[in-house]
PDB file of N, CA, C and O in Angstrom:
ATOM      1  N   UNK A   1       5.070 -25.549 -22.066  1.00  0.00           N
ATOM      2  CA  UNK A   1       4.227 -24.581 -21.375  1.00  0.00           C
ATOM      3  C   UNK A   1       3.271 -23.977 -22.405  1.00  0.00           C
ATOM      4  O   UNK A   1       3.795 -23.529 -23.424  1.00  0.00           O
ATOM      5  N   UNK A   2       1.911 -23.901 -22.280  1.00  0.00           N
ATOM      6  CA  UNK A   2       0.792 -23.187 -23.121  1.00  0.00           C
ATOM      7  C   UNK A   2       0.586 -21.805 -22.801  1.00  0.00           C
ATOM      8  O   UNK A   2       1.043 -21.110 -21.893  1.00  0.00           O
ATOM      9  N   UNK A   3      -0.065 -21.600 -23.582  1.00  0.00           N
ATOM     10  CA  UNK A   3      -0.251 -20.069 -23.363  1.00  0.00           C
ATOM     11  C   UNK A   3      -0.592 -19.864 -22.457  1.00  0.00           C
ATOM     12  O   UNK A   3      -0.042 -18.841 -22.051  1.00  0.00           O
ATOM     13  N   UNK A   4      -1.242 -20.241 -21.791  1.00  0.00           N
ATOM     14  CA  UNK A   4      -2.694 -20.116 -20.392  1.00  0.00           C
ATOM     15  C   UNK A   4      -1.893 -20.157 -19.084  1.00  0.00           C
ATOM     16  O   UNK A   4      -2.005 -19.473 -18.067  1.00  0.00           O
ATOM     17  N   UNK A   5      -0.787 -21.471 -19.497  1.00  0.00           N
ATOM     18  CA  UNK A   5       0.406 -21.466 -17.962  1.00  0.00           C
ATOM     19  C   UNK A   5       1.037 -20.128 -18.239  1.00  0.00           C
ATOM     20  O   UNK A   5       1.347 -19.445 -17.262  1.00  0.00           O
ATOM     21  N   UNK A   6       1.283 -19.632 -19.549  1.00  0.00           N
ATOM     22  CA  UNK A   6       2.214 -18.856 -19.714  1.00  0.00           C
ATOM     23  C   UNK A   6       1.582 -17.242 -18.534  1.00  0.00           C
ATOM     24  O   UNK A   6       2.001 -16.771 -17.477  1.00  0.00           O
ATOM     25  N   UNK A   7       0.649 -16.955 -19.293  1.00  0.00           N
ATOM     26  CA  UNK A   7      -0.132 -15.724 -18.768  1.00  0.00           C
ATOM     27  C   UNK A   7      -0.574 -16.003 -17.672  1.00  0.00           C
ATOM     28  O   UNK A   7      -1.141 -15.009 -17.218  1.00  0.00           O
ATOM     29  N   UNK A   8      -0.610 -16.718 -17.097  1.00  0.00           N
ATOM     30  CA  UNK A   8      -1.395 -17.518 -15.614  1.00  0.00           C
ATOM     31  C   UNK A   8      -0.253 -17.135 -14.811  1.00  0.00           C
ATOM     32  O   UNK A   8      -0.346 -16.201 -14.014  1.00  0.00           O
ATOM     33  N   UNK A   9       0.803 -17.783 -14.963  1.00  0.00           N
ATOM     34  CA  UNK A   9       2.047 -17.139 -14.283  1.00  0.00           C
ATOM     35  C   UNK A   9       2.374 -15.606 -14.485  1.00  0.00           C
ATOM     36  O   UNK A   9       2.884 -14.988 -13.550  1.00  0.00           O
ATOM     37  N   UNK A  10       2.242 -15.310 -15.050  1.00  0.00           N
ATOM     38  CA  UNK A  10       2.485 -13.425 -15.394  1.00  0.00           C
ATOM     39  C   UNK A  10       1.447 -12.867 -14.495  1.00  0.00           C
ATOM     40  O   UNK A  10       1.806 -12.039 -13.658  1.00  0.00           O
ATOM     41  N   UNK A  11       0.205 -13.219 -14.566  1.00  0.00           N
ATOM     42  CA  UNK A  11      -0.515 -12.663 -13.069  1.00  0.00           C
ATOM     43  C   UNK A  11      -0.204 -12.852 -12.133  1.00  0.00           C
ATOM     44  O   UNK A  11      -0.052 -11.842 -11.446  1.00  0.00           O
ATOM     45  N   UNK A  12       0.213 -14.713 -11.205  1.00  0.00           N
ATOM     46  CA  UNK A  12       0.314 -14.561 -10.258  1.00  0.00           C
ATOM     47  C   UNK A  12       1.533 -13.421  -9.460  1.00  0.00           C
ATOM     48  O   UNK A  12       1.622 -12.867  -8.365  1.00  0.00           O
ATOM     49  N   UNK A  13       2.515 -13.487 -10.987  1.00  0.00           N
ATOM     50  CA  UNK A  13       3.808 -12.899 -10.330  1.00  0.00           C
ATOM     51  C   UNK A  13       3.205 -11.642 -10.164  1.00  0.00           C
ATOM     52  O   UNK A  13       3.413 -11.145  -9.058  1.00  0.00           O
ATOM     53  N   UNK A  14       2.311 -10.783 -11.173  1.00  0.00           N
ATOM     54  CA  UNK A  14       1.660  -9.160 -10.752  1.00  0.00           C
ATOM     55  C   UNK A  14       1.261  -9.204  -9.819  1.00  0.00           C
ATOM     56  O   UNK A  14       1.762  -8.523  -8.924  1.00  0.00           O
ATOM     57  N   UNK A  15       0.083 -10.089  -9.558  1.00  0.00           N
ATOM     58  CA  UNK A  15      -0.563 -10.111  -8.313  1.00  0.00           C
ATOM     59  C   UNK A  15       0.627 -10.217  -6.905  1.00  0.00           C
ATOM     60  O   UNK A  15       0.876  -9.275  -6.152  1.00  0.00           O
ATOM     61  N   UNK A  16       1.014 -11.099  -6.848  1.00  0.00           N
ATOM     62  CA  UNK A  16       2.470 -11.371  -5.621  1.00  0.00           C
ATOM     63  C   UNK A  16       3.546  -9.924  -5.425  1.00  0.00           C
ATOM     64  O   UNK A  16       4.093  -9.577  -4.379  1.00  0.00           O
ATOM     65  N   UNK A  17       3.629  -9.275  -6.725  1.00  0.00           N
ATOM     66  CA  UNK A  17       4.655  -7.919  -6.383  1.00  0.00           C
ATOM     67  C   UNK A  17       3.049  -6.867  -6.415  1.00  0.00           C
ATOM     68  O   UNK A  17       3.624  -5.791  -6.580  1.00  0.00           O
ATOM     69  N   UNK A  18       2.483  -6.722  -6.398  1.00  0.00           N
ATOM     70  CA  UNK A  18       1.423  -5.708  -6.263  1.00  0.00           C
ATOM     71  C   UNK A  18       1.332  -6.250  -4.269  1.00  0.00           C
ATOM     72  O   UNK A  18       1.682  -5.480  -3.375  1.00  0.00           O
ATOM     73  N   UNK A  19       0.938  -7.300  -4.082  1.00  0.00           N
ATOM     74  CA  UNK A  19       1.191  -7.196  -2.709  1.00  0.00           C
ATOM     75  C   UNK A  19       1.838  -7.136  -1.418  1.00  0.00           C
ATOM     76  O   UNK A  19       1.534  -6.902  -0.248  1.00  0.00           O
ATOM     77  N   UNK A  20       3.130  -7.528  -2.292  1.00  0.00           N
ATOM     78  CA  UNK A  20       4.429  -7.158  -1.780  1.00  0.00           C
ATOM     79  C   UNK A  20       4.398  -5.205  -1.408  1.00  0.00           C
ATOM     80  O   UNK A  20       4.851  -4.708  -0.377  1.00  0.00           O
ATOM     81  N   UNK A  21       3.791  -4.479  -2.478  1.00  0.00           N
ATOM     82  CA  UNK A  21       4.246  -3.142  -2.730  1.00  0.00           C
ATOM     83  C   UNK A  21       3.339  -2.603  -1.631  1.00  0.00           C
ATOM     84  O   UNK A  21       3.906  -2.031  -0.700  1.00  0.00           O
ATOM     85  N   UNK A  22       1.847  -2.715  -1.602  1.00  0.00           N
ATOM     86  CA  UNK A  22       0.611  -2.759  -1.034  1.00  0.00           C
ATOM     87  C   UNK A  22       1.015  -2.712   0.729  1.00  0.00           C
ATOM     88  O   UNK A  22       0.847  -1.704   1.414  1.00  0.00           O
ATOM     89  N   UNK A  23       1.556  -3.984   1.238  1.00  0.00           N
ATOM     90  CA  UNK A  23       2.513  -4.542   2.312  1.00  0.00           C
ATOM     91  C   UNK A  23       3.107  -3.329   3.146  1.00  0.00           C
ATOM     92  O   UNK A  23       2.796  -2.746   4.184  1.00  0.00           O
ATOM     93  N   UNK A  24       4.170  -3.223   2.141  1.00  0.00           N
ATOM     94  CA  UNK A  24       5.169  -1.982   2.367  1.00  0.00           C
ATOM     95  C   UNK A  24       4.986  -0.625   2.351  1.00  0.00           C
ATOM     96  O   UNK A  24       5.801   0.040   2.991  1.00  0.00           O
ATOM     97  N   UNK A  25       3.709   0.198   1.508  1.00  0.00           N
ATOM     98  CA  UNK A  25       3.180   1.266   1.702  1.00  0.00           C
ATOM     99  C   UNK A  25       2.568   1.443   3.058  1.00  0.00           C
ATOM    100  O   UNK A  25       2.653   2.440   3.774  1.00  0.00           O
ATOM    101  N   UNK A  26       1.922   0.294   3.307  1.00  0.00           N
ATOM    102  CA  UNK A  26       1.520  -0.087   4.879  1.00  0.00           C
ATOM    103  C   UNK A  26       2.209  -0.137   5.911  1.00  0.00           C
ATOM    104  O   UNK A  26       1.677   0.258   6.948  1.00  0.00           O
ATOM    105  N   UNK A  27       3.571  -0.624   5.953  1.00  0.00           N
ATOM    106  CA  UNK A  27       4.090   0.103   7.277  1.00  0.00           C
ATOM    107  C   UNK A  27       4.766   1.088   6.671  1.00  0.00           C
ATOM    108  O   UNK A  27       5.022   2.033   7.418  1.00  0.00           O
ATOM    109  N   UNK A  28       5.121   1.177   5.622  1.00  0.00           N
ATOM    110  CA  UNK A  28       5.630   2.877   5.763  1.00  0.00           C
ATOM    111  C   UNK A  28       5.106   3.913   6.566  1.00  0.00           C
ATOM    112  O   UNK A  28       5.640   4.690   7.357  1.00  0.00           O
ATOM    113  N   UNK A  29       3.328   3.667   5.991  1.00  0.00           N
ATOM    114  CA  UNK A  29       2.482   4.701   6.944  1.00  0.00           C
ATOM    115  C   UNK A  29       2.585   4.513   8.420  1.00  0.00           C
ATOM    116  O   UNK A  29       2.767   5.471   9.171  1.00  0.00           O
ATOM    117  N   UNK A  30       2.464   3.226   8.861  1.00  0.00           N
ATOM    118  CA  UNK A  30       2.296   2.946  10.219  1.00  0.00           C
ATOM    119  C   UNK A  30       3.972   3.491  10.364  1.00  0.00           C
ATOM    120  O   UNK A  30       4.212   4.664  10.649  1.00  0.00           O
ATOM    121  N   UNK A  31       4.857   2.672  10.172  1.00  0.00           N
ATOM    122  CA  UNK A  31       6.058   3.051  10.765  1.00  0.00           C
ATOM    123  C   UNK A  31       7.115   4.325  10.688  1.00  0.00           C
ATOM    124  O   UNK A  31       7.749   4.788  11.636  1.00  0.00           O
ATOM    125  N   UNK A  32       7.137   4.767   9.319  1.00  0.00           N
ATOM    126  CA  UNK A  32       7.773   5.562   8.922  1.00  0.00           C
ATOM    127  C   UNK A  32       7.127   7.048   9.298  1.00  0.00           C
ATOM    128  O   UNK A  32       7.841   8.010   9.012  1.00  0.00           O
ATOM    129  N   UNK A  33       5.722   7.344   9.968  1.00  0.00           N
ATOM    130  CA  UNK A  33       5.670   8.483  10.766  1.00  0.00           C
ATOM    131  C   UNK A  33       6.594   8.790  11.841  1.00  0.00           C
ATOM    132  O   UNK A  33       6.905   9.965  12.034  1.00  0.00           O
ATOM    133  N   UNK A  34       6.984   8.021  12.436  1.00  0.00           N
ATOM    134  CA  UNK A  34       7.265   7.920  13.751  1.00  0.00           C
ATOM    135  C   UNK A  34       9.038   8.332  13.420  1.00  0.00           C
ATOM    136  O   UNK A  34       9.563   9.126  14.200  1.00  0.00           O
ATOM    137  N   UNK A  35       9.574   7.969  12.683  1.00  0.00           N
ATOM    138  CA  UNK A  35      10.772   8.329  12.105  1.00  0.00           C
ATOM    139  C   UNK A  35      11.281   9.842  11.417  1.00  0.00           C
ATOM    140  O   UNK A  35      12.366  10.404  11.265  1.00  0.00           O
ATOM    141  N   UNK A  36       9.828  10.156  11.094  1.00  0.00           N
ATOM    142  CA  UNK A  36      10.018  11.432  10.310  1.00  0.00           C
ATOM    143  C   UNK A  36       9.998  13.035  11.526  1.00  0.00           C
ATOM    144  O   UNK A  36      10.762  13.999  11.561  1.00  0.00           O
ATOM    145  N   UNK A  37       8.728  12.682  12.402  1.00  0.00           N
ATOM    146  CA  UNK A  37       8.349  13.586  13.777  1.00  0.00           C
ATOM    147  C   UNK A  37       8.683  13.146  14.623  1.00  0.00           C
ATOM    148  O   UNK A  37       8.344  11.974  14.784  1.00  0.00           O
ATOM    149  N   UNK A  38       9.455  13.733  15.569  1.00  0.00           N
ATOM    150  CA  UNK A  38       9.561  13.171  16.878  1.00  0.00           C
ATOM    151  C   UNK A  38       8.547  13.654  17.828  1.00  0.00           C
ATOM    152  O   UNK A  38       8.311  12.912  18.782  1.00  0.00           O
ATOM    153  N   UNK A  39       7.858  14.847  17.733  1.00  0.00           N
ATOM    154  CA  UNK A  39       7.354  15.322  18.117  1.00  0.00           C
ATOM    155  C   UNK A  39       5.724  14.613  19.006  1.00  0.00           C
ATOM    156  O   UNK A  39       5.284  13.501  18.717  1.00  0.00           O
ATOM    157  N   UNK A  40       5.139  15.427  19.937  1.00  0.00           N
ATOM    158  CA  UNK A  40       4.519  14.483  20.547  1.00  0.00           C
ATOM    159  C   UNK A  40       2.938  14.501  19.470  1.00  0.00           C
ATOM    160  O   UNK A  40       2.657  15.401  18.678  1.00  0.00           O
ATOM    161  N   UNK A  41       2.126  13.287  19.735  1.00  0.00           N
ATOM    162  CA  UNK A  41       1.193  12.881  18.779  1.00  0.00           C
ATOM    163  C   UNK A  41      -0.030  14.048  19.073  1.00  0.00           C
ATOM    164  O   UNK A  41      -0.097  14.626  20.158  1.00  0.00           O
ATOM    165  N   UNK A  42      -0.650  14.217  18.344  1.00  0.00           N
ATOM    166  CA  UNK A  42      -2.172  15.011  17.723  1.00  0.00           C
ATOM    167  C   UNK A  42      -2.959  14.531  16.894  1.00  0.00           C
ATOM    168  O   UNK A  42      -2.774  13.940  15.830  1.00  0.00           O
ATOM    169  N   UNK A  43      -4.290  14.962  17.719  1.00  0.00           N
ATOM    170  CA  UNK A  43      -5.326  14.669  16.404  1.00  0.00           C
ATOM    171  C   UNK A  43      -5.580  15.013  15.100  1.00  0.00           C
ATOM    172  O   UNK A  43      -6.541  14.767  14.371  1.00  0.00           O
ATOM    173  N   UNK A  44      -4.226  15.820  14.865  1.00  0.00           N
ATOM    174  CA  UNK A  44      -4.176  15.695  13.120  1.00  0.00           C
ATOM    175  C   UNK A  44      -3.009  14.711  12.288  1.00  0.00           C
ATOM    176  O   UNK A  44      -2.503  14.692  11.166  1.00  0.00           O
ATOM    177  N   UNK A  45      -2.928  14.045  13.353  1.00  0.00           N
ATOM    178  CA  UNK A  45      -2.145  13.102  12.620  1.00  0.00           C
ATOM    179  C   UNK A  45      -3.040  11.696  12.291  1.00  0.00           C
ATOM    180  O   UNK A  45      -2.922  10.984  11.294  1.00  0.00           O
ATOM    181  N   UNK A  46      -3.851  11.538  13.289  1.00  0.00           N
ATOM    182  CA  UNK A  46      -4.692  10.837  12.817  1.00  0.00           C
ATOM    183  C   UNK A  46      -5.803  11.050  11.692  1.00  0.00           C
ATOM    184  O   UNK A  46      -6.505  10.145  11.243  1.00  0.00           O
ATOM    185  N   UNK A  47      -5.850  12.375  11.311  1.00  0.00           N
ATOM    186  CA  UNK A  47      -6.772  12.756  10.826  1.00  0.00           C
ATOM    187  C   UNK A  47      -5.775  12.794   8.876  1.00  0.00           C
ATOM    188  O   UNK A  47      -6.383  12.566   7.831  1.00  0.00           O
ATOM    189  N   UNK A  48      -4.464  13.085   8.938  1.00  0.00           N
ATOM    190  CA  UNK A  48      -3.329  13.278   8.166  1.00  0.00           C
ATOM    191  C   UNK A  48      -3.386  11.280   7.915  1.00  0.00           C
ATOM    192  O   UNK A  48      -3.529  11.326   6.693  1.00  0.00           O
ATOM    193  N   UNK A  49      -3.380  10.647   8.046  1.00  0.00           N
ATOM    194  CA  UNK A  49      -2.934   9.273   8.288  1.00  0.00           C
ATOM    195  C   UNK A  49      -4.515   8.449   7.539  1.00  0.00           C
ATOM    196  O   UNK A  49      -4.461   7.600   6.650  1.00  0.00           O
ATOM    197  N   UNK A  50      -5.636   8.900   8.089  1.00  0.00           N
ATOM    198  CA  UNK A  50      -6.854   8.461   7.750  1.00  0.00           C
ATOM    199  C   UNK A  50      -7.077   9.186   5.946  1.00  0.00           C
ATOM    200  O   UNK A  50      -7.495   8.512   5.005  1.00  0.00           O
ATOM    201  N   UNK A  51      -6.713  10.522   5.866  1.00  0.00           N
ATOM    202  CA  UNK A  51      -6.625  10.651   4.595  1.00  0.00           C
ATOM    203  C   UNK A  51      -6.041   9.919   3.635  1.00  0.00           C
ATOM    204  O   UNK A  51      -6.582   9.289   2.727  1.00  0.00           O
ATOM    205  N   UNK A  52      -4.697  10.064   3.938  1.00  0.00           N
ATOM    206  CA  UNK A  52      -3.711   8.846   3.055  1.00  0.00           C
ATOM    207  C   UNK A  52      -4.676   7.761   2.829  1.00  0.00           C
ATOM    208  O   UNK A  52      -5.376   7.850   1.821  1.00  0.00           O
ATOM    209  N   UNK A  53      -4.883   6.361   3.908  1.00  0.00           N
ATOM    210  CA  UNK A  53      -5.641   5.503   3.660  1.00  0.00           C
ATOM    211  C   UNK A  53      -7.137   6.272   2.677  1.00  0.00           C
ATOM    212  O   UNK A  53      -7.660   5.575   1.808  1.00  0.00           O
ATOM    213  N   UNK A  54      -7.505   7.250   2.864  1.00  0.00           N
ATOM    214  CA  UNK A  54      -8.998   7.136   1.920  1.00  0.00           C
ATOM    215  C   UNK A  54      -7.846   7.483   0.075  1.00  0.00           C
ATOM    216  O   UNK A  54      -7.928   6.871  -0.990  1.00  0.00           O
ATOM    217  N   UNK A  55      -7.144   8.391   0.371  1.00  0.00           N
ATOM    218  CA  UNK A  55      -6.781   8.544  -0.825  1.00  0.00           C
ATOM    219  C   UNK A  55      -5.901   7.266  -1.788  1.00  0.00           C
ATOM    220  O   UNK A  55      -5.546   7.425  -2.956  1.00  0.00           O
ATOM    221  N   UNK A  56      -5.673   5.998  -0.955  1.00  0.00           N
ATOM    222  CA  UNK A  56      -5.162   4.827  -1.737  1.00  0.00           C
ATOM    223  C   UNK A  56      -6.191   4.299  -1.798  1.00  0.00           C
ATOM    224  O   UNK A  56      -6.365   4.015  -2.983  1.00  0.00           O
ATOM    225  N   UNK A  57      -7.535   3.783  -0.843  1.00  0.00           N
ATOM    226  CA  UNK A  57      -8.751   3.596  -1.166  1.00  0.00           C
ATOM    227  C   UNK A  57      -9.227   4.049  -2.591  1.00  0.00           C
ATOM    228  O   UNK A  57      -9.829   3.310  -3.371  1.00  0.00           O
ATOM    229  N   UNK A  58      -8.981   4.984  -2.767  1.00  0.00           N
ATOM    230  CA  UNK A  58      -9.597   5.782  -4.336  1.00  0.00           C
ATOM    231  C   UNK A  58      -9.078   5.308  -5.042  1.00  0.00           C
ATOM    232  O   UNK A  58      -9.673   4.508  -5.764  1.00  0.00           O
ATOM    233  N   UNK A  59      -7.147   5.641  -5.278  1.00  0.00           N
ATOM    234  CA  UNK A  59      -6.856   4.493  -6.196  1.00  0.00           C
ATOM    235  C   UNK A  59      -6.722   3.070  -6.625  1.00  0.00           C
ATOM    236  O   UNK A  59      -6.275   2.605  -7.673  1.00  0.00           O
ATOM    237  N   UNK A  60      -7.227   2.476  -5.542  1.00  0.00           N
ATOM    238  CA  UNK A  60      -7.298   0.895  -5.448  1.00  0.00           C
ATOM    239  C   UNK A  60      -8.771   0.752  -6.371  1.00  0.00           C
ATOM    240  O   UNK A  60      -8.866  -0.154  -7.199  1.00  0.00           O
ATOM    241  N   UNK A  61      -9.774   1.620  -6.171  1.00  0.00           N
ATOM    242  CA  UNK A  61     -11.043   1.403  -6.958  1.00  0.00           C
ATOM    243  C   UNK A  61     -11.109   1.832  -8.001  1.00  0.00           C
ATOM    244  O   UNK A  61     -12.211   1.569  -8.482  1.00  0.00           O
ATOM    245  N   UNK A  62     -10.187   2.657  -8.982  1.00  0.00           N
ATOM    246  CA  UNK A  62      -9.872   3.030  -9.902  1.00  0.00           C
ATOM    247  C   UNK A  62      -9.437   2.059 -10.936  1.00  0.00           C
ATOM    248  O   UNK A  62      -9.568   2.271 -12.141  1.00  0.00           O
ATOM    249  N   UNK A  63      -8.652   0.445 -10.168  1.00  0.00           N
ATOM    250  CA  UNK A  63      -8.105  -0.563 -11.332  1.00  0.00           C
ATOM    251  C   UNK A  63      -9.519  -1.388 -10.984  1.00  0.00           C
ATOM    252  O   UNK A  63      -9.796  -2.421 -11.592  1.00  0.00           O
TER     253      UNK A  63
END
C-alpha cells in the first residue's frame, strides 16, 4: 500500500463517518422533536427547527 492508498482511505473513511453523523443529526431534528413535546405543534417550532438547520448551515461553511 503507498502513501496515496494510504491517505486516500483515511478520507474516504472521514468522509463516510462525517455522513453517517450528518444522517443522524437529521432525524434527530426531524424525529427526536416529537419525542421530547407532546404537546400540540406551533409556528415556533418551525421557526425553532429552521434555526437549527441555518445554524449547522454556518458550521458546515466554516470547514
Amino acid at each position: 500500500m503507498t502513501v496515496e492508498e494510504y491517505f486516500s482511505t483515511i478520507i474516504w473513511i472521514l468522509m463516510g463517518l462525517t455522513f453517517i453523523a450528518i444522517s443522524l443529526i437529521f432525524l434527530y431534528m426531524i424525529y427526536g422533536e416529537k419525542e421530547e413535546t407532546s404537546q400540540t405543534e406551533s409556528p415556533a417550532k418551525a421557526v425553532n427547527v429552521s434555526s437549527r438547520l441555518f445554524q449547522i448551515a454556518t458550521l458546515i461553511k466554516r470547514f
